[in-house]
N, C-alpha and C positions, 0 to 999 in steps of 0.2 A: 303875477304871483312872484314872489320874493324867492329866491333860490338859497338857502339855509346851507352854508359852509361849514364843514365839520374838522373840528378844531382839539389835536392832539396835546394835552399841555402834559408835560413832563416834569415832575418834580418831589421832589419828597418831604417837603417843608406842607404840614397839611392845614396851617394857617393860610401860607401862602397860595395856595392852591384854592380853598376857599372862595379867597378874594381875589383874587384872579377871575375864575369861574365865573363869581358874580358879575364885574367889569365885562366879562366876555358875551356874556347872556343878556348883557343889555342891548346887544345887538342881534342880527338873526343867525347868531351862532350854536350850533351845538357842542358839547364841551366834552370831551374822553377824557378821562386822566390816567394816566401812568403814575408811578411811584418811585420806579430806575430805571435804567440803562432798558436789561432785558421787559420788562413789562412792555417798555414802550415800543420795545421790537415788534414783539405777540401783538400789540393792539394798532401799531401802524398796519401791517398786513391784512389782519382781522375786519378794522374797522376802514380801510382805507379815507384816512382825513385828508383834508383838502390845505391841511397847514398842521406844521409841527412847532410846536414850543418847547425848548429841550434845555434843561438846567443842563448843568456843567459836575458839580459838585453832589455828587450821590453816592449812598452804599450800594453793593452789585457790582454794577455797572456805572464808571460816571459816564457825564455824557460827551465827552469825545470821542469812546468808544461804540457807543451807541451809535451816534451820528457820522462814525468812519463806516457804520456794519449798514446802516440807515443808504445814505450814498453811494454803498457798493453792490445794492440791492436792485436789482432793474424794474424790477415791480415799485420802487419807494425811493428809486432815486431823483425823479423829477417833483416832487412833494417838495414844498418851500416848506426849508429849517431854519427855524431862528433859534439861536441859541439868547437865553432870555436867562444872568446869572449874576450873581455876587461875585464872580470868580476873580476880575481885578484887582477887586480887594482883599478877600480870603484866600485867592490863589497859592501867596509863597506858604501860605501853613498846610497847604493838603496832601504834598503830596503828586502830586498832577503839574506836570512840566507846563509850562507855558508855552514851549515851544508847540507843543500839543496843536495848537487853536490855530496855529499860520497855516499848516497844512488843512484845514476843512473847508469843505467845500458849503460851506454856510451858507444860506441868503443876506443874513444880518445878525448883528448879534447886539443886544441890547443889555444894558448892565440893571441890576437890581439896584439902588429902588428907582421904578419907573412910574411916572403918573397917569391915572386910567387913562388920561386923554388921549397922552401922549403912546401909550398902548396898542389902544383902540386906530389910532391914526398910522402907524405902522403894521399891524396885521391888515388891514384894509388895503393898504398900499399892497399889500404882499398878495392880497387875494384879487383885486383887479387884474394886476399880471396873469393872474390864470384863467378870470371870466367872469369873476363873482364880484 
């Protein structure tokens, strides 16, 4: 039997999130969604996922706050976090220092736009590391 990894994606673009979703569930993924920062606090706890996908760039909460509150949480700090964002590019208009992003204790961080494959082939990676 197939062990079904449960998979936090984080983000407020609900295009993006859509297909994402989709891309994720082609595999034996289950998919939570968050919306910001704080949602995605409540439903890492709640739902305890086996991986987090955590935009950068959000109202709320963005997500380097999340992802500092995320890794300082002992319950939810050993949960691999990817930061998965347009922020490189969108960065200098937000608002949101860049220096931000050197200090997190990330798994990896992946830039928007990304290809399913190439997606799909980095979450994998990130869940082997744990068992799945």
């Amino acid at each position: 039997m197939v062990k079904t990894a449960k998979i936090l994606l984080v983000d407020d673009d609900a295009d993006f999130v859509e297909s994402t979703k989709i891309v994720l569930e082609s595999k034996p993924y289950q998919v939570i969604i968050a919306k910001n920062g704080d949602e995605a606090l409540y439903k890492a706890r709640t739902e305890k996922p086996n991986l987090i996908l955590l935009d950068i760039i959000m109202p709320v909460e963005d997500g380097f706050t999340a992802a500092e509150k995320l890794k300082k949480d002992q319950q939810l700090s050993n949960i691999p976090l990817l930061m998965l964002t347009s922020y490189s590019t969108k960065g200098s208009g937000t608002g949101i220092p860049r220096s931000r992003g050197y200090k997190l204790e990330a798994e990896d961080y992946i830039n928007k736009p990304i290809s399913p494959k190439d997606l799909l082939d980095i979450v994998e990676k990130h869940l082997k590391k744990i068992g799945f």
